[in-house]
LUMTI-872412 format. One record per residue (C-alpha): residue in one letter; residue number from 1; x, y, z. Coordinates in Angstrom, 1 decimal. Each point is the difference from the previous one (the first is absolute). Layout:
N
MIPA   type   seq       c1       c2       c3
MIPA      A   NUM        X        Y        Z
...
This chain:
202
MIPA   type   seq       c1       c2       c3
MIPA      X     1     -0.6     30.7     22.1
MIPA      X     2      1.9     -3.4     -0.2
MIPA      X     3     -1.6     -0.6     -3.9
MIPA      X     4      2.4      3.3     -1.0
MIPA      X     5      2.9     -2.0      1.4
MIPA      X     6     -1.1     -3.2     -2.3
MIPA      X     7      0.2      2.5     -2.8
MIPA      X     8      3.1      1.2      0.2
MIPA      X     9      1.4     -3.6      0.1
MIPA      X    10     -2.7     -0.8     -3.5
MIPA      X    11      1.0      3.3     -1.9
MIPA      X    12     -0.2      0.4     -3.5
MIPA      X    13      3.4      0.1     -1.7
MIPA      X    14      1.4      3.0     -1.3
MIPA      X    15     -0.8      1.2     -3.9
MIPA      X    16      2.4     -1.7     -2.5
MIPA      X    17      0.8      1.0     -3.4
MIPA      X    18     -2.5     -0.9     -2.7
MIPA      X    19      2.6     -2.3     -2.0
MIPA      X    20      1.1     -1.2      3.3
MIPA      X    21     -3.8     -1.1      0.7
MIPA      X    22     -0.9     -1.7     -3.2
MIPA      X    23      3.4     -2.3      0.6
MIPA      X    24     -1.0     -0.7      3.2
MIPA      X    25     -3.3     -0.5     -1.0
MIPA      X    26      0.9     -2.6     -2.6
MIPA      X    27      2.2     -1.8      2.1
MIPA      X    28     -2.4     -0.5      2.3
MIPA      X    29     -2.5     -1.0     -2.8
MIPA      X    30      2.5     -2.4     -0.9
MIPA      X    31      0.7     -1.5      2.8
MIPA      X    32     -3.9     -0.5      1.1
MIPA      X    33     -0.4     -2.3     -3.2
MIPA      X    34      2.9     -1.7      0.0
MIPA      X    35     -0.7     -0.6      3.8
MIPA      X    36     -3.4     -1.6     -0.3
MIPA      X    37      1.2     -2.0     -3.4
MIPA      X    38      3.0     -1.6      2.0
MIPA      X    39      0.2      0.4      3.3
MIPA      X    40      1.8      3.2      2.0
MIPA      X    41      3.1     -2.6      0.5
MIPA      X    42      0.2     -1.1     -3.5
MIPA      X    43      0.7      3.2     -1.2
MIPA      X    44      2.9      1.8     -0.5
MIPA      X    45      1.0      4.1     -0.2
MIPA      X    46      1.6     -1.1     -3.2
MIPA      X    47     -3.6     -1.5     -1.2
MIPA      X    48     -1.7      3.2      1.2
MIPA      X    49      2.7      2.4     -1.5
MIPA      X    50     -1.3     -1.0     -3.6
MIPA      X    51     -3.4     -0.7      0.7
MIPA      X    52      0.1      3.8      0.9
MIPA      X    53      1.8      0.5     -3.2
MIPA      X    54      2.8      2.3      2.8
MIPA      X    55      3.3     -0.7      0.3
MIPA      X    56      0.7     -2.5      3.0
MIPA      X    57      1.9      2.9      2.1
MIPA      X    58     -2.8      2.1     -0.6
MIPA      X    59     -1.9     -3.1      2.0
MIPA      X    60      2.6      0.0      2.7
MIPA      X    61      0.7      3.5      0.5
MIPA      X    62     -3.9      0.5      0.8
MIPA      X    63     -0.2     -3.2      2.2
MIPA      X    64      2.8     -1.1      1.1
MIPA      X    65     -1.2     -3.8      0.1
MIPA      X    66     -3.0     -2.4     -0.4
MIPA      X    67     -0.8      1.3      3.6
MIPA      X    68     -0.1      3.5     -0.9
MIPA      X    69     -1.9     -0.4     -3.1
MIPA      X    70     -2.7     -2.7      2.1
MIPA      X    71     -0.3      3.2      2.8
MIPA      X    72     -0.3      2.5     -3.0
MIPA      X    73     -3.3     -2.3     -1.6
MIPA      X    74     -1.5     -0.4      3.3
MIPA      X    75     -0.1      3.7      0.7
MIPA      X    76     -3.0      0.5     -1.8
MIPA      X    77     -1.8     -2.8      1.5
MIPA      X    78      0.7      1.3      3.2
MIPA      X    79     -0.6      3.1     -0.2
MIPA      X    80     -3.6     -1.2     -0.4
MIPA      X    81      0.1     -1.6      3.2
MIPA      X    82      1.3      3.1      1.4
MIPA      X    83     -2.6      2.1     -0.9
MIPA      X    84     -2.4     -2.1      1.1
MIPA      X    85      1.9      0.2      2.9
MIPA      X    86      0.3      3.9      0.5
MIPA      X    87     -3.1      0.9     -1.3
MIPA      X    88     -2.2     -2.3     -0.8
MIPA      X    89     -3.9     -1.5      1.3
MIPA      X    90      0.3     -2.0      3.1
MIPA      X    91      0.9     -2.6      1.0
MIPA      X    92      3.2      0.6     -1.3
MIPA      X    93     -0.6      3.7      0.1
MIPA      X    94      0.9      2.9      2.8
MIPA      X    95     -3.8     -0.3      0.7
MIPA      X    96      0.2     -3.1      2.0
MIPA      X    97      0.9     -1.4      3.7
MIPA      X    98      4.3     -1.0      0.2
MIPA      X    99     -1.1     -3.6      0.6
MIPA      X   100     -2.2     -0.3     -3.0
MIPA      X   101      2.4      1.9     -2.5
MIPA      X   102      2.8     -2.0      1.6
MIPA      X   103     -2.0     -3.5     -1.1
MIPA      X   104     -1.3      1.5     -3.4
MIPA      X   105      4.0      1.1     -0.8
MIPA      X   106      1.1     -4.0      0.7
MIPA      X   107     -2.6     -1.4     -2.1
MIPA      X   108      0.5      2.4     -2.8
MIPA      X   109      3.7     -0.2      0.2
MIPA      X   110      0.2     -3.9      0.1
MIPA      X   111     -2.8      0.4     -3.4
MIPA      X   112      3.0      2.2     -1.5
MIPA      X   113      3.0     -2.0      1.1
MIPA      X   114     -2.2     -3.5     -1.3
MIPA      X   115     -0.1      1.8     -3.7
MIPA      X   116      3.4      1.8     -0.3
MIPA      X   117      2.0     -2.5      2.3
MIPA      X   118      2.9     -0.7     -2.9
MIPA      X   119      0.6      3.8     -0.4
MIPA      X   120      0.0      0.5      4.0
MIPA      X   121      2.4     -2.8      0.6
MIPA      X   122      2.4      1.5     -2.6
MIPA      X   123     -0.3      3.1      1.6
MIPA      X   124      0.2     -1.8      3.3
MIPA      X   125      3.3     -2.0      0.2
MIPA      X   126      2.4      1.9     -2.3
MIPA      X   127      2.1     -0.3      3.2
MIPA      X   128     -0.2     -0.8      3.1
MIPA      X   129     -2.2      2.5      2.1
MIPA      X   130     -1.3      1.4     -3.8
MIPA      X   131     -3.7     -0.3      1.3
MIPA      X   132      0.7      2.4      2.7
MIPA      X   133      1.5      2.4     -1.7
MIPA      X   134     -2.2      0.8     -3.0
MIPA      X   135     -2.7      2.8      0.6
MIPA      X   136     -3.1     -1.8     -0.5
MIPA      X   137      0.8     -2.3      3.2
MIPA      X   138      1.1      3.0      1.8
MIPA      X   139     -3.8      1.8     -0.7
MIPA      X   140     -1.6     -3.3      0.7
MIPA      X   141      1.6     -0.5      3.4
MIPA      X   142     -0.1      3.7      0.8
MIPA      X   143     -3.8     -0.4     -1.2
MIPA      X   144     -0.5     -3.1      2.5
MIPA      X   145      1.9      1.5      3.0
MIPA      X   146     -2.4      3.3     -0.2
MIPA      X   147     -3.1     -2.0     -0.2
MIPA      X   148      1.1     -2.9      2.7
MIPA      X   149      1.1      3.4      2.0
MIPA      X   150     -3.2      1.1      0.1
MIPA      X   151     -2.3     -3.3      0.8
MIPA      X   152      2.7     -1.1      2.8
MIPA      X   153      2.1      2.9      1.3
MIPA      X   154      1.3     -2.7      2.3
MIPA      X   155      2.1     -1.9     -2.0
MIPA      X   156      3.1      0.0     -2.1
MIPA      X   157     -1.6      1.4     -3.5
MIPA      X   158      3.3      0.1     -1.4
MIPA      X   159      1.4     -3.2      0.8
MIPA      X   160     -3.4     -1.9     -0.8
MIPA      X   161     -0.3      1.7     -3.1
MIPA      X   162      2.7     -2.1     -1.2
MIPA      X   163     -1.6     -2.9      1.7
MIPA      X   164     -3.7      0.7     -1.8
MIPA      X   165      1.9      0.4     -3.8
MIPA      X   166      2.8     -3.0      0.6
MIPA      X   167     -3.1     -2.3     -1.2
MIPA      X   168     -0.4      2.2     -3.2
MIPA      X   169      3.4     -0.6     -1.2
MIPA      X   170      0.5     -1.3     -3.6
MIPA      X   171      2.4     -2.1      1.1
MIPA      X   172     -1.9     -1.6      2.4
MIPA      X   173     -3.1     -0.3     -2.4
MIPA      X   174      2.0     -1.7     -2.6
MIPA      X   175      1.6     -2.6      2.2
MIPA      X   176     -3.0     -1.1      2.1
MIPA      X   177     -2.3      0.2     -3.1
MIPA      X   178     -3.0      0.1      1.5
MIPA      X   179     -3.4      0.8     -1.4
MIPA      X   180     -0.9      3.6     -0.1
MIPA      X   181     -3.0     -0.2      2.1
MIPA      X   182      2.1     -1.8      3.0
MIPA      X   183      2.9      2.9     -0.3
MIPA      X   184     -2.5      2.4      0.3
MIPA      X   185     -1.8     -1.8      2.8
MIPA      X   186      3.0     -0.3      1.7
MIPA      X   187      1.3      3.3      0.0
MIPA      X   188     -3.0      1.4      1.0
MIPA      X   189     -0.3     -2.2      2.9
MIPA      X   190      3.3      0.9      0.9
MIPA      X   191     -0.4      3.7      0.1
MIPA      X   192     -3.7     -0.3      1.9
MIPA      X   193      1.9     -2.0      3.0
MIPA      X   194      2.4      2.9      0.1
MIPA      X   195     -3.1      2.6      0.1
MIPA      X   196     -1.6     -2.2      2.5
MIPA      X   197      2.8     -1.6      2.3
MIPA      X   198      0.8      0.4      3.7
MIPA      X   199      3.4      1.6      0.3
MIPA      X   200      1.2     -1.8      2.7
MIPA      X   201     -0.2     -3.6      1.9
MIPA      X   202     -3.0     -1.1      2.1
């Protein structure tokens, strides 16, 4: 079944110590709060270090960077989406046509990107090519290519996967600014001329 492919990509993370969960869990305590008070890019490690009451290498041995410590908050909030994804009702749900799953993922995705798009754009240009690399755009991609695979085994579900979530970048979001409503719009728009356009010229 491609949705047991989807969660190998989403899998939990292994067991960790307890002391080593209640640091992380205060770091990323820490970090929330001090994120919503200031702004992810007015914060420093340093800052969340001894909001955390941990010693900064504690911070940066567990996260590496502001990047890796934006990916670690948003884990949670994804993993909602996830399982709404894997086993949840319809539309989003196994339980419904590719096509309509395919449309339901966009808008719910551009609704998540619209309320976390600081911590996503952290995550998402570290470095150049950072976006591509981290899991959760791996599963999303991998989720979009199975269900565009399915409603059009004619085309390129791979390649236009990319095409489908280049609108739903947080790079993109935060330089064009755009209401939510007309990024949403848009994206679905886009992805319903993929499901529905000729492949070739007249």
């Amino acid at each position: 079944m491609p949705d047991d492919e989807l969660l190998k990509i989403g899998a939990t993370p292994p067991r960790e110590r307890a002391d080593a969960a209640r640091n992380r869990e205060k770091i990323l305590q820490a970090a929330a709060k001090l994120f919503e008070k200031h702004g992810v890019t007015r914060v420093s490690m340093d800052q969340v270090a001894v909001e955390a009451r941990v010693g900064k290498g504690t911070v940066f041995r567990r996260f590496g960077d502001k990047s890796g410590l934006a990916v670690a908050l948003l884990d949670d909030r994804e993993r909602e989406l996830q399982q709404a994804i894997l086993s949840g009702p319809p539309p989003l749900g196994p339980d419904a046509p590719a096509d309509v799953r395919l449309i339901a993922f966009v808008e719910a995705y551009a609704a998540f990107l619209d309320a976390n798009v600081d911590l996503i754009h952290v995550s998402e240009t570290a470095s150049p090519g950072a976006r591509y690399r981290i899991g959760s755009y791996q599963l999303w991609h991998r989720h979009v290519t199975i269900l565009l695979a399915k409603a059009r085994p004619d085309l390129d579900a791979d390649y236009l996967a990319h095409a489908i979530l280049a609108p739903l970048s947080a790079d993109l979001h935060k330089a064009l600014d755009y209401p939510s409503e007309r990024a949403a719009s848009g994206a679905v728009a886009l992805t319903k001329l993929v499901l529905t356009g000729a492949t070739s010229g007249p």
